[in-house]
N, C-alpha and C positions, 0 to 999 in steps of 0.2 A: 590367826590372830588370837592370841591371850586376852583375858576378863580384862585385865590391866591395860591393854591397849584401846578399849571401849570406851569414848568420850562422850557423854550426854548431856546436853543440854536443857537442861527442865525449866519450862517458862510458864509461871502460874504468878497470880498475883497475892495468893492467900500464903503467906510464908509461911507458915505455919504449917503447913500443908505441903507446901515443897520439900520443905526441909525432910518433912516422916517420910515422903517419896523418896528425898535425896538418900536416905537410908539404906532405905531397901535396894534401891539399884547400887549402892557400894558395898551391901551385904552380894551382888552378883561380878562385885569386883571392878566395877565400872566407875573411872573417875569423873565429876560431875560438876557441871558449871549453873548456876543459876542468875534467872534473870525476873523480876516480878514486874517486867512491864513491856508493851510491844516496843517502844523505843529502844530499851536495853537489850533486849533478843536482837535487834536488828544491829546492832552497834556490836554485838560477840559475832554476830554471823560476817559483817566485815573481817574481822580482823584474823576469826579463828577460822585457819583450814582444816584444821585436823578432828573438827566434830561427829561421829559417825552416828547421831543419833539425836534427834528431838522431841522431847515428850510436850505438846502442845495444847494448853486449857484453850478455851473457844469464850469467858468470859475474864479479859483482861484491865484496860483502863477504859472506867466511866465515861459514856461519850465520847469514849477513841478510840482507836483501831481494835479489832476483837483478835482470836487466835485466827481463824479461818480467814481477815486479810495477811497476818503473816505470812501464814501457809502459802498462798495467794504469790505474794513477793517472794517467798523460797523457790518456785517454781517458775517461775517467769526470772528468777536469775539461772536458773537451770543448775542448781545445787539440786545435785541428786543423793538426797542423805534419807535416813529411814528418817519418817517421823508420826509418832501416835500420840493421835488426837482424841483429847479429854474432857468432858464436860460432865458437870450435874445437871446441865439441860434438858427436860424431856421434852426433844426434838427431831423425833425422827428424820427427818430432812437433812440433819446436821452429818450422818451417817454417811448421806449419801453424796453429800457434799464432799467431806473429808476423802471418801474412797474415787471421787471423781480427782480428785488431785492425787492419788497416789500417795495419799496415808493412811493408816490403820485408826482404826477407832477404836473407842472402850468408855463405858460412860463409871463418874465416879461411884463409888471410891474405887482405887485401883488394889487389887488382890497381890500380894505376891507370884503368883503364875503368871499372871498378867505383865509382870516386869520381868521376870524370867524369858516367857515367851517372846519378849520383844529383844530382850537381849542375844537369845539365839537368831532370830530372823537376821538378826545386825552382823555376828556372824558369820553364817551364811552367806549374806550379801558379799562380804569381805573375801571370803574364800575362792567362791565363783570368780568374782571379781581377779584374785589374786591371779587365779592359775588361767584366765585369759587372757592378761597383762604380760604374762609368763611365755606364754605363749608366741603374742604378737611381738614380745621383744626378741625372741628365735625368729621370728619369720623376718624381722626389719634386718639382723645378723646376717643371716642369710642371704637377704638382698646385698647387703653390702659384698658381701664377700663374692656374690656371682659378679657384682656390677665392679667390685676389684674401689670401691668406693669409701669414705666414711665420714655418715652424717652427722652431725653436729647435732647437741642433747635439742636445742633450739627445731631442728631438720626433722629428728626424728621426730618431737613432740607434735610436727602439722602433721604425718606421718601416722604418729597413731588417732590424732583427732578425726582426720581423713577415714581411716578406718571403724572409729565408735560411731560413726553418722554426724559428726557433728558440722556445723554449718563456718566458715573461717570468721566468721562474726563472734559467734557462741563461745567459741575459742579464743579469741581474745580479752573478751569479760574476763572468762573461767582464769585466765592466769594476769591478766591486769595489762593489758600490751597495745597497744594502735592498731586498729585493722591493716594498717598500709606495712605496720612489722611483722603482720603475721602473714601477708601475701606477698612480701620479701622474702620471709624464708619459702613461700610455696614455692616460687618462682627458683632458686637455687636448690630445689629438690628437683622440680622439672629438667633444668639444666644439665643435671648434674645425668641424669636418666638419656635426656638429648645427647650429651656431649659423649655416655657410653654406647648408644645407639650405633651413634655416626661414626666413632673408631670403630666397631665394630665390623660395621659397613667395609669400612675402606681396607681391611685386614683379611675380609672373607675372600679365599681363591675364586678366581673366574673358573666358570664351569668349561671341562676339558672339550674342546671341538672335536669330533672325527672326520679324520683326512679322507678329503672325496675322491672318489674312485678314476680315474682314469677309464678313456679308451682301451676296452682291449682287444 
């Protein structure tokens, strides 16, 4: 992944403050979406897939939602994006909060290594990521080609869900589909596996009998 390929989304309410953020994270090359309120973070997180990155304040709109329910609903839609969580709060607890959800913390103001540092983890994450994607799409090839088969992008996609752990539920959020489309394609993957089974089956030789001996 290139710096350029790097999408962040920075959600603070203090614009003023977003903005000098929005900076420095595109002094690391990183193109940058902002939102100064939970409602508008939730309404980017709809529509944009492509975000690989959330910098999240924890004191958003008055009497409404904070960052920490955000964070909350990122996680419970099972968007697995980095995200580091920011406050001028001193509340220790808040720490431990954020890392219970599987974000990074940092209290303000944020340093430049601080946005560097998060930009490499994002990175990282991308990389892994890439070359196990890379991977599982040689091993799904290979099925195909043993099983003499070939699945359909739909086929493959339950396929590799299958294999990230994920539940056929999760997976249909994750890409916007009906549970009953996405246990249609499980179902002609099964098939598809069955139906090489049993040719198989019916193609293997009988094993050779030896001729019994005779009186002698």
């Amino acid at each position: 992944m290139s710096g350029g390929d790097i999408r962040v989304l920075i959600v603070d309410d203090d614009k003023e403050f977003a903005r000098g953020l929005a900076r420095m994270f595109k002094r690391e090359g990183c193109v940058i979406e902002l939102a100064h309120s939970a409602e508008r973070a939730r309404e980017l997180l709809e529509t944009a897939t492509d975000i690989n990155g959330i910098v999240l304040d924890y004191k958003l709109d008055i009497g409404g939602p904070t960052g920490l329910d955000v964070l909350r609903s990122i996680r419970d839609r099972k968007l697995e994006v980095a995200v580091l969580f920011i406050t001028a709060v001193g509340d220790a607890s808040l720490s431990t909060k954020a890392h219970a959800l599987r974000a990074q913390f940092c209290a303000k103001p944020l340093e430049r290594e601080n946005v560097a540092a998060f930009c490499a983890a994002i990175r990282a994450d991308a990389s892994v990521d890439a070359a196990w994607s890379a991977r599982l799409a040689a091993g799904i090839n290979a099925i195909e080609a043993n099983m003499r088969v070939h699945f359909t992008p739909c086929e493959r996609g339950v396929i590799e869900a299958y294999c990230r752990g994920m539940s056929w539920r999760e997976y249909a959020e994750k890409i916007d589909r009906s549970i009953n489309t996405i246990e249609t394609h499980v179902a002609s993957v099964l098939k598809e596996a069955d139906d090489t089974c049993r040719h198989r089956r019916n193609r293997a030789p009988e094993s050779p009998t030896s001729p019994r001996s005779g009186p002698g």
